[in-house]
N, C-alpha and C positions, 0 to 999 in steps of 0.2 A: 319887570312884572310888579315890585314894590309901587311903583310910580303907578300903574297903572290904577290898581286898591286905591291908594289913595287918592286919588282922580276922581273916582268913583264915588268913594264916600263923602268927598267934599262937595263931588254935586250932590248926594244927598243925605245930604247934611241936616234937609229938614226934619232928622229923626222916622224916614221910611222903614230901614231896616233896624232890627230891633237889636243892642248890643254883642248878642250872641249870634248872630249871623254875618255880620260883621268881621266878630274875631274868627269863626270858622271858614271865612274867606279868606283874611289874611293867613290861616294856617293854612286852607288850600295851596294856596300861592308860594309860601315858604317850601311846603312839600316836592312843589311842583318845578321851581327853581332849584331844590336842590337833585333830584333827580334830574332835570334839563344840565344840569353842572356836570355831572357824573357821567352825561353821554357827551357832551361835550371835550371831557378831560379822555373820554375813550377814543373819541374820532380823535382827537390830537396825537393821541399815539400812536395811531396807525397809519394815520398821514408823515408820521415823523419818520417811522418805519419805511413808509412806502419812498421817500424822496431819498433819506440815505442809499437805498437799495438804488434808484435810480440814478445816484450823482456819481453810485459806486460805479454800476455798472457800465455808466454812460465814459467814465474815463478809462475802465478796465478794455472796452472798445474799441474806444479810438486811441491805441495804446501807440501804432502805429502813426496817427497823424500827428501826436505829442512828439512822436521821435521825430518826426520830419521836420515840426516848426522848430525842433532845437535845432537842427541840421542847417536849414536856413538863416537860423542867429536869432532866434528869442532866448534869451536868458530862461533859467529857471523860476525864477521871479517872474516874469511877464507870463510864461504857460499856467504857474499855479494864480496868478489874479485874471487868465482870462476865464479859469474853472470856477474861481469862486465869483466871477459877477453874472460867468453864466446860471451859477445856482440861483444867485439872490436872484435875477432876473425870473427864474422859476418859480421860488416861493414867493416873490410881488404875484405873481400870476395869478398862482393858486390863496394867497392872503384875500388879494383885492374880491376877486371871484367870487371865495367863500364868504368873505364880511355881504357880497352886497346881495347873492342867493341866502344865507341865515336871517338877515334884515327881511327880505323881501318872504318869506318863509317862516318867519317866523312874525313879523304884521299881520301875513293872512290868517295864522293858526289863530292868533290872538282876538282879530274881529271876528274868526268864525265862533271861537269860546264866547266871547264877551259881547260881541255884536248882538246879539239881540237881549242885552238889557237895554240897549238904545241907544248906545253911546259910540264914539267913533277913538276906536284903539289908533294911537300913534307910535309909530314906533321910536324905541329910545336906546340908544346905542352909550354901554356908558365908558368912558374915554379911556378909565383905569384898566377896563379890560381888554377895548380894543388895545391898546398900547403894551401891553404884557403878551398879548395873541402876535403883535408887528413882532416888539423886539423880540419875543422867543422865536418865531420862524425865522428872523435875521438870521438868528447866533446857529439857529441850529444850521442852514445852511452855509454857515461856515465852517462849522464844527465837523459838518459833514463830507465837505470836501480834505477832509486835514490827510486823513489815512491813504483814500486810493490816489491823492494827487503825490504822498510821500512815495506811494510804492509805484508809482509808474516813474518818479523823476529817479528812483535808482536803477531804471533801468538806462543804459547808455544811447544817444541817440540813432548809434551803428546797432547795436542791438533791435533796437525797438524796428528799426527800416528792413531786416533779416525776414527772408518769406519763412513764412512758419512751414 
């Protein structure tokens, strides 16, 4: 948004707007960023919520097919890194998704705000955040597999093939 202000003001630079409308745009904007932060930092928690619940539950499941592929000779190791590349596979999913509907969601908000000063909003993606947004969904999709992939491998694979 900062990029954007100033985009703005540089094209008019010829002294249009008068210094105090200026600063009260850039306070707009500051306002306006930091609330768009704050819903941002809320949808992250409830997205981080919603995939634990889903990686939990998703192994809690198929607790059955975990015992089978031990029965057939996957080690321990190989069932907990097919759980975890099946998450990261999830969070890419939902990362890529979200980066590119926020992008595209967030250029439209921005030409419909600022579009009719005359100007053409671009949008600008800045790396430090997208790259904090990547590596936190990584870890957390690892993090997230830690517990229900422990408690299903104590279960034994004669156990787990047992009709309930």
């Amino acid at each position: 948004m900062q990029h954007v202000v100033e985009t703005q003001m540089a094209a008019m630079g010829d002294g249009s707007l008068p210094a105090d409308a200026v600063q009260a745009q850039r306070d707009f904007f500051v306002q306006l960023n930091a609330v768009v932060s704050v819903i941002v930092g809320f949808s992250a928690v409830i997205a981080a919520v919603g995939v634990v619940n889903a990686l939990a539950l998703g192994v809690l499941q198929r607790r059955r097919e975990l015992g089978l592929l031990r029965v057939l000779g996957l080690t321990a190791a190989q069932v907990r890194r097919m759980i975890v590349t099946e998450a990261v596979q999830m969070v890419v999913a939902a990362v890529v998704t979200g980066l590119v509907l926020g992008t595209l969601y967030g250029w439209v908000g921005g030409q419909t705000m600022l579009g009719s000063l005359g100007t053409v909003v671009t949008p600008v993606l800045p790396p430090l955040t997208v790259a904090v947004v990547v590596v936190g969904a990584l870890v957390l999709a690892v993090v997230a597999t830690v517990a229900p992939v422990r408690r299903a491998m104590r279960v034994s694979p004669t156990e787990a093939l047992a009709v309930d």
